[in-house]
py3Dmol code that shows the C-alpha trace and the ligand (Angstrom):
import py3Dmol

protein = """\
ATOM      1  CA  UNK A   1     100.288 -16.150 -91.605  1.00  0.00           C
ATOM      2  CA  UNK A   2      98.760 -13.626 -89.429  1.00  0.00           C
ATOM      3  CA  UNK A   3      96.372 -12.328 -91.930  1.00  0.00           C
ATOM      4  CA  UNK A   4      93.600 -11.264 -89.551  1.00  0.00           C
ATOM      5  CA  UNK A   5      96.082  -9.179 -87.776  1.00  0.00           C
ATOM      6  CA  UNK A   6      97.963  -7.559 -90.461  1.00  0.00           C
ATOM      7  CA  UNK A   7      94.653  -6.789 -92.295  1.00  0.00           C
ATOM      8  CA  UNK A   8      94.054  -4.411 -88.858  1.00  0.00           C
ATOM      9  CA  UNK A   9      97.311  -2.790 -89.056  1.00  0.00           C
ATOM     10  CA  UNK A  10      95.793   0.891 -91.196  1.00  0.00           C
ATOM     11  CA  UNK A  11      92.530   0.818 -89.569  1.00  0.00           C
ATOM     12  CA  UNK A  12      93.854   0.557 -85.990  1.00  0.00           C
ATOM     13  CA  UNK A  13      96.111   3.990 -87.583  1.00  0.00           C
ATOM     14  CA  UNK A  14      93.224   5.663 -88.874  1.00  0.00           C
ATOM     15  CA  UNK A  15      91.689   4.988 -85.715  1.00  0.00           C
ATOM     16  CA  UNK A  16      94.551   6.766 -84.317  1.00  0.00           C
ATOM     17  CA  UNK A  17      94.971   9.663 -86.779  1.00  0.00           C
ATOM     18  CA  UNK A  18      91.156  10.507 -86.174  1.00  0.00           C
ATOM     19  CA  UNK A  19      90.956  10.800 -82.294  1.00  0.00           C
ATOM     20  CA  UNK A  20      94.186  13.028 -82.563  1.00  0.00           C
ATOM     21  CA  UNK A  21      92.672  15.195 -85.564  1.00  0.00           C
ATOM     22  CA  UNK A  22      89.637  15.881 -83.434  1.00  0.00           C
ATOM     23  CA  UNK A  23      91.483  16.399 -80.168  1.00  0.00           C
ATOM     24  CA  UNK A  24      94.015  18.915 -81.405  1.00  0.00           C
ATOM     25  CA  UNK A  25      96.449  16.689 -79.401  1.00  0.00           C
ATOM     26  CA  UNK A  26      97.512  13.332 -79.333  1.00  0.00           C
ATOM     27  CA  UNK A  27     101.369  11.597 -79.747  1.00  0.00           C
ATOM     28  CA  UNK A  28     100.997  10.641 -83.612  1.00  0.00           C
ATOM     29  CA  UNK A  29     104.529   9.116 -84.036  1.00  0.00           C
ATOM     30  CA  UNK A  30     105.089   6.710 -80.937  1.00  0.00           C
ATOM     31  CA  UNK A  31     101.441   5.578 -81.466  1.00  0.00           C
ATOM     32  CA  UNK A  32     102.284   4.689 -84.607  1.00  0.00           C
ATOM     33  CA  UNK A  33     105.430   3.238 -83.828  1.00  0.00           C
ATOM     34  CA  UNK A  34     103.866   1.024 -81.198  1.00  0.00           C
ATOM     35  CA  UNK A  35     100.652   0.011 -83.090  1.00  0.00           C
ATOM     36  CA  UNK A  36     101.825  -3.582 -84.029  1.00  0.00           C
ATOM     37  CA  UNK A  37     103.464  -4.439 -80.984  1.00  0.00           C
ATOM     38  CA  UNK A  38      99.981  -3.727 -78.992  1.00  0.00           C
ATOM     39  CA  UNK A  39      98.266  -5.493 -82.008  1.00  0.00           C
ATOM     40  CA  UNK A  40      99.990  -8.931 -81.778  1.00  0.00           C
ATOM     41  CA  UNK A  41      99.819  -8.482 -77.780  1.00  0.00           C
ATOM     42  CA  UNK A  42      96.332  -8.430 -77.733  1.00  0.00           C
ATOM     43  CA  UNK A  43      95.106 -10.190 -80.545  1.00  0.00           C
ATOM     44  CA  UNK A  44      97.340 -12.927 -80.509  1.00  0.00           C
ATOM     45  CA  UNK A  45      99.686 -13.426 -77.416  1.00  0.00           C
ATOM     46  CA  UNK A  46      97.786 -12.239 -74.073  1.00  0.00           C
ATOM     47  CA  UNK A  47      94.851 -13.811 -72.385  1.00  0.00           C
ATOM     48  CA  UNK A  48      93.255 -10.712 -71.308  1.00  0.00           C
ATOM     49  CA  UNK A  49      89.457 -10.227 -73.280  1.00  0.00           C
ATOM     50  CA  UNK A  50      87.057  -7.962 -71.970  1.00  0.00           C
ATOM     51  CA  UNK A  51      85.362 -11.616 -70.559  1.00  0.00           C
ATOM     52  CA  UNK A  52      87.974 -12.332 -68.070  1.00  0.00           C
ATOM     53  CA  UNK A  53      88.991  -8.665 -67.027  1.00  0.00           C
ATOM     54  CA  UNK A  54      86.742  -8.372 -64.329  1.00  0.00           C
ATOM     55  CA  UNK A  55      88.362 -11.341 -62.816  1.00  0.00           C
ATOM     56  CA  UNK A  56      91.912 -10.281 -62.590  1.00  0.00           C
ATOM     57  CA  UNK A  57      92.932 -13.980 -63.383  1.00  0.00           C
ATOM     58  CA  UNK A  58      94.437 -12.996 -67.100  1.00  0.00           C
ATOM     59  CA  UNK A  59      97.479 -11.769 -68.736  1.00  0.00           C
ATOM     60  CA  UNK A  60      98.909  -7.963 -67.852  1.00  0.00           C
ATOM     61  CA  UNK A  61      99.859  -5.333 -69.998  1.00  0.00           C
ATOM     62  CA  UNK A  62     101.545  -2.282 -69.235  1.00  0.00           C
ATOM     63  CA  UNK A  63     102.119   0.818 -71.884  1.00  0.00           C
ATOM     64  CA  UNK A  64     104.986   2.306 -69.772  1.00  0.00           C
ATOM     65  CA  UNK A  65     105.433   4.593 -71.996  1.00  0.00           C
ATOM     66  CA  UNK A  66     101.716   6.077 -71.459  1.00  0.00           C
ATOM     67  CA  UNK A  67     101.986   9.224 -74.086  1.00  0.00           C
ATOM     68  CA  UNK A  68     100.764   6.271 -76.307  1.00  0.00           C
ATOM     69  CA  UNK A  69      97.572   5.627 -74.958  1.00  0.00           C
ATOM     70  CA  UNK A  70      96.032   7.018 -78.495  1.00  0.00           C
ATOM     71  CA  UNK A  71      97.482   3.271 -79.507  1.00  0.00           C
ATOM     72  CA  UNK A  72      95.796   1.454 -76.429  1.00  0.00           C
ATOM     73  CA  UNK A  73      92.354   2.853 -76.909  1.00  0.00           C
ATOM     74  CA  UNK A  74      92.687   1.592 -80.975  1.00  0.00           C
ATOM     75  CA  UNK A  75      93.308  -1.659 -79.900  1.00  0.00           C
ATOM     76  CA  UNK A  76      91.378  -1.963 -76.720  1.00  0.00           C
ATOM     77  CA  UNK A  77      87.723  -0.466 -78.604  1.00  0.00           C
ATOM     78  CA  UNK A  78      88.530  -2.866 -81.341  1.00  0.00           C
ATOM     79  CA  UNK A  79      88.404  -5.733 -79.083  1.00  0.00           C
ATOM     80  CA  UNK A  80      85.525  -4.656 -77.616  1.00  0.00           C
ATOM     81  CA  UNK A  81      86.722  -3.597 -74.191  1.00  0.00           C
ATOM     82  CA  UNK A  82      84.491   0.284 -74.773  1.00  0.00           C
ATOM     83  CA  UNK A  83      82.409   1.669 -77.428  1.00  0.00           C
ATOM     84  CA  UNK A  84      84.670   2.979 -80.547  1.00  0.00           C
ATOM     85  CA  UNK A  85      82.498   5.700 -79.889  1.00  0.00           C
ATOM     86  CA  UNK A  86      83.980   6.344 -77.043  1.00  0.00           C
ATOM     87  CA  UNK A  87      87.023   7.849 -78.199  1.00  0.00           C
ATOM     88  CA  UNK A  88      85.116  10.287 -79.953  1.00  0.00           C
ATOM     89  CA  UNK A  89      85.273  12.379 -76.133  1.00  0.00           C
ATOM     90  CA  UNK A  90      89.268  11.638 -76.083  1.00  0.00           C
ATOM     91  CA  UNK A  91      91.186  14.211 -74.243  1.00  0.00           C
ATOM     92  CA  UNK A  92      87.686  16.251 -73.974  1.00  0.00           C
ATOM     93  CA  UNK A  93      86.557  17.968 -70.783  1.00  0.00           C
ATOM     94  CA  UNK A  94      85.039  15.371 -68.072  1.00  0.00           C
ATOM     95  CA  UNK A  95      85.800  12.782 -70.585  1.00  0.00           C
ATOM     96  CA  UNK A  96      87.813   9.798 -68.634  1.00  0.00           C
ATOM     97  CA  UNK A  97      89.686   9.007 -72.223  1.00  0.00           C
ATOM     98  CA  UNK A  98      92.829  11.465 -71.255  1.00  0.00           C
ATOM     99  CA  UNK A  99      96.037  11.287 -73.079  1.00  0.00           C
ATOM    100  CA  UNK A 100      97.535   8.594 -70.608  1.00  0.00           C
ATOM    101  CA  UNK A 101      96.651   5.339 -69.282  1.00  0.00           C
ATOM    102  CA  UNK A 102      94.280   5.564 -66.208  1.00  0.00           C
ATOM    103  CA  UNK A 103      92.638   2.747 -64.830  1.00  0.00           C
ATOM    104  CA  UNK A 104      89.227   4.151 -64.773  1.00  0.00           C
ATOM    105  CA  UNK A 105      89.070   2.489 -67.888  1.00  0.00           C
ATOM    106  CA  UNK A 106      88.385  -0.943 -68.806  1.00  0.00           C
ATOM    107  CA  UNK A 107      91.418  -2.724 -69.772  1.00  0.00           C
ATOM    108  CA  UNK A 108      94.065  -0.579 -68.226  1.00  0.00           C
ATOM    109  CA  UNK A 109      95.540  -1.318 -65.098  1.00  0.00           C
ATOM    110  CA  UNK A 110      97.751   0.601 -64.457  1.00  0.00           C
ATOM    111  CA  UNK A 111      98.340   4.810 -64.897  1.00  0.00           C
ATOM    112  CA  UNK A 112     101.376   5.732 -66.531  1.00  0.00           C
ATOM    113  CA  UNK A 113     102.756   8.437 -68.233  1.00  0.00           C
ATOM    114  CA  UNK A 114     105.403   9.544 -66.134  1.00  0.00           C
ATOM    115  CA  UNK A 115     108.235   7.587 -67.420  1.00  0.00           C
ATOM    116  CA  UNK A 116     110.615   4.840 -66.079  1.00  0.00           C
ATOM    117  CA  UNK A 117     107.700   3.520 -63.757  1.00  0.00           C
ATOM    118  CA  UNK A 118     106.275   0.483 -65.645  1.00  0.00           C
ATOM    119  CA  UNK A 119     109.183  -1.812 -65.679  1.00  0.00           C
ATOM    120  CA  UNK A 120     109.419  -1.940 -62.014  1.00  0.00           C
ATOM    121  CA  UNK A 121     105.225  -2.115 -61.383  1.00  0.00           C
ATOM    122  CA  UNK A 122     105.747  -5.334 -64.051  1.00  0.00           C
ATOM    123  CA  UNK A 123     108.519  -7.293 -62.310  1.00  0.00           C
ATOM    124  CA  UNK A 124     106.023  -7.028 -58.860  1.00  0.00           C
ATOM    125  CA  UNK A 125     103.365  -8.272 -60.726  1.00  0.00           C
ATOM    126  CA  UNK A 126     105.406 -11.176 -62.425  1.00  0.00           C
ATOM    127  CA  UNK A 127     106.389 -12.066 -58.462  1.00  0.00           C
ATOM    128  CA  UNK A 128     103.240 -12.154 -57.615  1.00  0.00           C
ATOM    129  CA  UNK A 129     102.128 -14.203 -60.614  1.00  0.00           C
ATOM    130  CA  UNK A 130     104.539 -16.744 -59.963  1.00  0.00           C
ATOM    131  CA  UNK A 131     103.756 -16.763 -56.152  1.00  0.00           C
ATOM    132  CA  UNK A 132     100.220 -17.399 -57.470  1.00  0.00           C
ATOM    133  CA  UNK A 133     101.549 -19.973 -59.698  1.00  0.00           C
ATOM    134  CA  UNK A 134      99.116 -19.067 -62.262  1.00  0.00           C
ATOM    135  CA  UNK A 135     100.863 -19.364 -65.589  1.00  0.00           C
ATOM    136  CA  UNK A 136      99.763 -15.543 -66.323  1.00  0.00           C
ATOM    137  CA  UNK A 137     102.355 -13.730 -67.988  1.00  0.00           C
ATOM    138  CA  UNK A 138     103.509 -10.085 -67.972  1.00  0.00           C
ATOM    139  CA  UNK A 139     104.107  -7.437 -70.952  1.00  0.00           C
ATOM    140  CA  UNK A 140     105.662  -3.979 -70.372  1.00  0.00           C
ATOM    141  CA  UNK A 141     106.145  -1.779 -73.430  1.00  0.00           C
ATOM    142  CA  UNK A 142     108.831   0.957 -73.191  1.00  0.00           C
ATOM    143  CA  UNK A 143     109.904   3.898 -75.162  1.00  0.00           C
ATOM    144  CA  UNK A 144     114.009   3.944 -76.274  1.00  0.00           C
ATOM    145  CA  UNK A 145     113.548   7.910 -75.059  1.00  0.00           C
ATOM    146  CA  UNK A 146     112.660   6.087 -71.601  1.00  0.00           C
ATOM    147  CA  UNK A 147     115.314   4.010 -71.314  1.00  0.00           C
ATOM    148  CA  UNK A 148     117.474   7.418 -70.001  1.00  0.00           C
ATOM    149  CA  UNK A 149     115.390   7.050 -67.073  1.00  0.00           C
ATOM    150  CA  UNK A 150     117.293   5.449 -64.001  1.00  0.00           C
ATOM    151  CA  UNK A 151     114.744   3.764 -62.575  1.00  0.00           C
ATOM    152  CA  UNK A 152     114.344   1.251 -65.719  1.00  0.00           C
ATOM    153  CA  UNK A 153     117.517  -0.228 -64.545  1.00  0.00           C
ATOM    154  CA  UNK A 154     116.447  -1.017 -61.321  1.00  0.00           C
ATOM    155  CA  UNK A 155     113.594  -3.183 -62.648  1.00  0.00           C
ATOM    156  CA  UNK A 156     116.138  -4.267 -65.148  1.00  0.00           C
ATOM    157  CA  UNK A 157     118.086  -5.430 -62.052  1.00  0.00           C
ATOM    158  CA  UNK A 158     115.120  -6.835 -60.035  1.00  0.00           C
ATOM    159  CA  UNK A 159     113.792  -8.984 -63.112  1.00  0.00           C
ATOM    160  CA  UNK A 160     116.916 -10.240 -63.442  1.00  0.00           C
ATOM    161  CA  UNK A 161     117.604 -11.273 -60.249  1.00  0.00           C
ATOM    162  CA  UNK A 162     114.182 -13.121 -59.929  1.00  0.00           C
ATOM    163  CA  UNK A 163     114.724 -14.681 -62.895  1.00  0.00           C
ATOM    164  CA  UNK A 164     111.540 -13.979 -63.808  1.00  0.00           C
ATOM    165  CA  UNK A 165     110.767 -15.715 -66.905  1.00  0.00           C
ATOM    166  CA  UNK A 166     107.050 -14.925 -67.034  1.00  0.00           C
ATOM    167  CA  UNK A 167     108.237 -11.397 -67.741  1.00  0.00           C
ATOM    168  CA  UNK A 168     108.445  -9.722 -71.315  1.00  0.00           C
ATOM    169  CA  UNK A 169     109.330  -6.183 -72.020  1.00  0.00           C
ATOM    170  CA  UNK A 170     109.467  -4.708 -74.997  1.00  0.00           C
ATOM    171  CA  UNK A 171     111.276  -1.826 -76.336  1.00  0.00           C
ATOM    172  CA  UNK A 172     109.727   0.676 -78.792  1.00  0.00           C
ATOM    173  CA  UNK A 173     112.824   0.835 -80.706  1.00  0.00           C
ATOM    174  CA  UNK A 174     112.537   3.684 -82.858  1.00  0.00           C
ATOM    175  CA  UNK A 175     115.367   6.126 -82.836  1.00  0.00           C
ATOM    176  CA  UNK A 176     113.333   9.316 -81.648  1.00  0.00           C
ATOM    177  CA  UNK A 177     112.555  10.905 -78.509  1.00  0.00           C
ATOM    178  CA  UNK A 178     110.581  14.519 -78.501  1.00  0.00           C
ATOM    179  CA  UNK A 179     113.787  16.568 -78.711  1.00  0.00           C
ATOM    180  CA  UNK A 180     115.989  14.327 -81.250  1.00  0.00           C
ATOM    181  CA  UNK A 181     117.709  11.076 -82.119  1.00  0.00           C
ATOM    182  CA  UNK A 182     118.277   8.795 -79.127  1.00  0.00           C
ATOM    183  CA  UNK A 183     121.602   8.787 -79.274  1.00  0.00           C
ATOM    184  CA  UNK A 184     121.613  12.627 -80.011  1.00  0.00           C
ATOM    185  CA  UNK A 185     120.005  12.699 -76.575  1.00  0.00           C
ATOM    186  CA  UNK A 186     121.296   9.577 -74.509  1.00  0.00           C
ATOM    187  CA  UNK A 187     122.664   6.794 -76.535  1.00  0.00           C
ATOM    188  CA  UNK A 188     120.976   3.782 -76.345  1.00  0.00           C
ATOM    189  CA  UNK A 189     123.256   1.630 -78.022  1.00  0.00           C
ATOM    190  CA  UNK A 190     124.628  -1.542 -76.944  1.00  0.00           C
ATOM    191  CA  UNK A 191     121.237  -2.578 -75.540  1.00  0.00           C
ATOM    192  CA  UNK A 192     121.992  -5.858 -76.010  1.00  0.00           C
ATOM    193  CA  UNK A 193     125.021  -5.354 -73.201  1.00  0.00           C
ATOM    194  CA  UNK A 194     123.243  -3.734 -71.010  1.00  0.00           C
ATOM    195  CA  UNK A 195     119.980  -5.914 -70.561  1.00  0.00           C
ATOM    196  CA  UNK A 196     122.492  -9.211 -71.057  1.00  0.00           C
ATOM    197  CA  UNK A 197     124.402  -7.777 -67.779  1.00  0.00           C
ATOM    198  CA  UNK A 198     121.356  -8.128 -66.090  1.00  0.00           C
ATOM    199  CA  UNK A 199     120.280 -11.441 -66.564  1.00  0.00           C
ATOM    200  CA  UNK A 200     117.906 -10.988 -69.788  1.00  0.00           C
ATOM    201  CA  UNK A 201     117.694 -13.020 -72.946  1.00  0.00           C
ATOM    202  CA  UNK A 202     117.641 -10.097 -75.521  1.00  0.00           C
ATOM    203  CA  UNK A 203     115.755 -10.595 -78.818  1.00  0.00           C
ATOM    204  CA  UNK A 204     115.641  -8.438 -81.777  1.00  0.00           C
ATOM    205  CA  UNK A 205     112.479  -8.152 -84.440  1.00  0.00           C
ATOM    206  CA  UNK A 206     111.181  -6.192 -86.819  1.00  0.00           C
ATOM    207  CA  UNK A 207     109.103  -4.153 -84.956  1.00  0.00           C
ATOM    208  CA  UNK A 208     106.003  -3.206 -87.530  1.00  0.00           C
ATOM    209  CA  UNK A 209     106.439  -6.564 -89.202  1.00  0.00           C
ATOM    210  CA  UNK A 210     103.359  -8.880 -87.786  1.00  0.00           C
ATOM    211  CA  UNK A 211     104.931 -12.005 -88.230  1.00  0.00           C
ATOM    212  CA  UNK A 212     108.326 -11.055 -86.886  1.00  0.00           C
ATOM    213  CA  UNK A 213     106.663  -9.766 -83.645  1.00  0.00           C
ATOM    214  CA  UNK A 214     104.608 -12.685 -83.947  1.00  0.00           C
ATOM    215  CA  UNK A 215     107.269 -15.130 -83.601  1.00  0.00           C
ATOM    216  CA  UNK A 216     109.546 -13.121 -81.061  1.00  0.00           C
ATOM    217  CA  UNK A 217     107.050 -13.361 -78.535  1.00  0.00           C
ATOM    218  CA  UNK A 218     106.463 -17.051 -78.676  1.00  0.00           C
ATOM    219  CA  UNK A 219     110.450 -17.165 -78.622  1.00  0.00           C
ATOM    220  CA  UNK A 220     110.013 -15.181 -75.205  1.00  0.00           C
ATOM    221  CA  UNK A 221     107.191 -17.320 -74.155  1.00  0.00           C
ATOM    222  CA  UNK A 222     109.978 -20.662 -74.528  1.00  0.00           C
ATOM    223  CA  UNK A 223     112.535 -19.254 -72.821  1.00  0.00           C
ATOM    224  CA  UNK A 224     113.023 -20.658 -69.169  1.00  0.00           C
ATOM    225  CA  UNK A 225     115.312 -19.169 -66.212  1.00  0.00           C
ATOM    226  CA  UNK A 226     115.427 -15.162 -67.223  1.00  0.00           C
ATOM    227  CA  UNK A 227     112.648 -12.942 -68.630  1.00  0.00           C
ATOM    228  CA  UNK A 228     112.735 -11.383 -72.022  1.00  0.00           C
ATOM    229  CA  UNK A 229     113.194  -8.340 -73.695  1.00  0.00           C
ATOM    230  CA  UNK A 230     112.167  -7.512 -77.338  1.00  0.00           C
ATOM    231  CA  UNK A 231     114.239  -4.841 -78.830  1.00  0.00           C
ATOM    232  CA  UNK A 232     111.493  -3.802 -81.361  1.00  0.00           C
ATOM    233  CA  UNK A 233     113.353  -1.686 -84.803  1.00  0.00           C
ATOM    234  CA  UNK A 234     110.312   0.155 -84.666  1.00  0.00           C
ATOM    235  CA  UNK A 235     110.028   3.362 -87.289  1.00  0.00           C
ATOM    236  CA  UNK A 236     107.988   6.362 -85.552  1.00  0.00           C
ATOM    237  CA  UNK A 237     105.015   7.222 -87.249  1.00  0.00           C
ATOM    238  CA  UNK A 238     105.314   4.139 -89.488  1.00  0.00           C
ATOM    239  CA  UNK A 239     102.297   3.667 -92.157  1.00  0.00           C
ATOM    240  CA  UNK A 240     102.543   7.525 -93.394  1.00  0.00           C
ATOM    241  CA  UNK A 241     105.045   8.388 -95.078  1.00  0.00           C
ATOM    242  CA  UNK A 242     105.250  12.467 -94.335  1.00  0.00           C
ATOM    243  CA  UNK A 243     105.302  11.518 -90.554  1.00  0.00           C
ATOM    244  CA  UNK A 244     107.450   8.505 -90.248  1.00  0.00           C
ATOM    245  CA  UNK A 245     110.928   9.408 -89.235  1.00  0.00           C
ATOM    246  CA  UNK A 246     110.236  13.085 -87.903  1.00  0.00           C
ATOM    247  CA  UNK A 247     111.051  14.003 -84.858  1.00  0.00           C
ATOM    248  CA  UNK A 248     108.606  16.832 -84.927  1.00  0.00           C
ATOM    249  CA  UNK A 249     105.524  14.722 -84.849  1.00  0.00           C
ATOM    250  CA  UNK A 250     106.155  13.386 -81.828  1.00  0.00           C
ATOM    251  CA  UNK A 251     103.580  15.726 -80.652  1.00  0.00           C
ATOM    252  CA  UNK A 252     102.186  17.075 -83.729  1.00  0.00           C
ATOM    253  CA  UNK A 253      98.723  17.555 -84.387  1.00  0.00           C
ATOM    254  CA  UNK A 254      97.915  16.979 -88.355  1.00  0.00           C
ATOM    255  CA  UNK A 255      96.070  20.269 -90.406  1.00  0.00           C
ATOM    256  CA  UNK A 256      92.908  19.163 -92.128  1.00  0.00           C
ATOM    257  CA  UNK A 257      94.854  18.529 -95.555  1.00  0.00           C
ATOM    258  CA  UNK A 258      97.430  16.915 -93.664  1.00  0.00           C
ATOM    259  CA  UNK A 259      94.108  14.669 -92.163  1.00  0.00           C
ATOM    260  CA  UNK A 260      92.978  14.049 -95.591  1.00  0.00           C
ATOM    261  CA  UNK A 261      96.261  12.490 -97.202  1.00  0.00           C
ATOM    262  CA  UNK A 262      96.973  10.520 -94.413  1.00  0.00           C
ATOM    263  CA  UNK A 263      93.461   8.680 -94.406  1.00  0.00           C
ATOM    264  CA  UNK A 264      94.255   8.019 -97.832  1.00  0.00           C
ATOM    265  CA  UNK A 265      97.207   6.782 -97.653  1.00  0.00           C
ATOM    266  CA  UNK A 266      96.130   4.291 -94.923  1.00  0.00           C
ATOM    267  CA  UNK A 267      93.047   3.754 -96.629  1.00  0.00           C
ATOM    268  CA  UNK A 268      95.250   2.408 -99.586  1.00  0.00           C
ATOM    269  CA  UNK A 269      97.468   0.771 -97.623  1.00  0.00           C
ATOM    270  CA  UNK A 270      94.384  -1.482 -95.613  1.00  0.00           C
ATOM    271  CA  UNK A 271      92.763  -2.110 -99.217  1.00  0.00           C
ATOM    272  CA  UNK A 272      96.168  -3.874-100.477  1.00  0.00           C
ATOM    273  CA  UNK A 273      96.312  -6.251 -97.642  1.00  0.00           C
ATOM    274  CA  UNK A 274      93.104  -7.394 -97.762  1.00  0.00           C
TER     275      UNK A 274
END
"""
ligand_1 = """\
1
MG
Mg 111.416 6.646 -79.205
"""
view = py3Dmol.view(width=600, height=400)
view.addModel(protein, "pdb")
view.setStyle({"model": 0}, {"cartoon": {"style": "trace"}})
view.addModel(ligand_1, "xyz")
view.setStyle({"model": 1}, {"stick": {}})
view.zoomTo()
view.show()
């Protein structure tokens, strides 16, 4: 099942790996972290194509936590939203590819970056979506590192109290934040508590496992009354194996041997699933 998307999974990484390498900057772990969440989003559970943009009448996505964009532009280029060639300016001077969301650029519509924002911009949009009555549907991706942020909980709240079932958000469940372990930092356990108090149906998945992600979003998609969040068990810089699980690549720009043996690895990695 899922083929077509899991075959993307290393080449939407190298994608990744490459814009960073040639930046000197970039957020290597939580982009690769948050890969297959944006991957099943966009290729499989959102109606927003680079056909129906224009129109605002689609699906909306927000990357709250915007120090991922590295993610977004993988997936957005490879659906044909801008030029891979694009990202070949990212984070360059005059080049409107920065390292967070703007919405300069097709696809994105909304900035973030500054965290603890997106949560709140999504349950306004579901509102209005509903108001609208037009079946569109709205995703909101969060770091666990943002969830210390207050103002999550008062879109926690407000979804909850709207019962706004045409409202997913997902959390990028993986442990780290840039100075340690989540709950080194802030705990973040007993999610499941905190969103149920609020009026959310909580769901857990495998967060870089295609299928899993696959099928907790159509499980969001069926539920009536509340919206949805996805607590994604996400590992940071999942797909190579010297980065995954270390806190200090959160922000880590790879040395040109560093560059080589990661290509590899993803290279091997993309040749066994397909
Ligand atoms: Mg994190």
């Amino acid at each position: 099942m899922n083929e077509a998307l899991k075959a993307k999974q290393y080449a939407l990484r190298k994608t990744i790996i490459t814009m960073i390498y040639k930046a000197k900057t970039g957020h290597i772990g939580g982009d690769m972290s948050v890969c297959d969440i944006l991957n099943v989003l966009y290729n499989k559970h959102m109606n927003i194509t680079p056909e129906n943009w224009e129109s605002g009448d689609h699906d909306h996505f927000i990357l709250s936590k915007g120090h991922s964009v590295e993610a977004l532009y993988s997936v957005l280029s490879d659906k044909g939203f801008f030029p891979k060639e694009d990202l070949e300016t990212f984070s360059q001077y005059k080049s409107k590819y920065i390292g967070h969301p703007n919405n300069k650029i097709k696809g994105i519509e909304m900035n973030s970056g500054s965290l603890g924002h997106g949560l709140s911009v999504g349950v306004g949009m579901a509102l209005a979506e509903r108001m609208n009555k037009s079946g569109n549907r709205v995703y909101v991706v969060m770091g666990d590192g943002e969830l210390g942020e207050g103002s999550v909980w008062e879109g926690a709240m407000a979804g909850g109290h709207y019962k706004l079932d045409n409202l997913t958000a997902v959390v990028d469940r993986n442990r780290l934040q840039i100075s340690g372990t989540t709950e080194e930092v802030m705990t973040q356990d007993s999610q499941d508590e905190r969103w149920a108090g609020f009026g959310w149906n909580v769901i857990h998945a495998v967060g870089n496992d295609i299928d899993a992600l696959d099928e907790a979003f159509t499980k969001a998609k069926e539920t009536k009354g509340k919206p949805t969040v996805i607590i994604a068990d996400t590992i940071k810089g999942f797909g190579v194996s010297f980065i995954e699980n270390q806190v200090g690549w959160h922000h880590r720009v790879p040395t040109e041997d560093e560059y080589t043996k990661a290509m590899e690895e993803l290279s091997a990695k993309e040749a066994a699933v397909q």
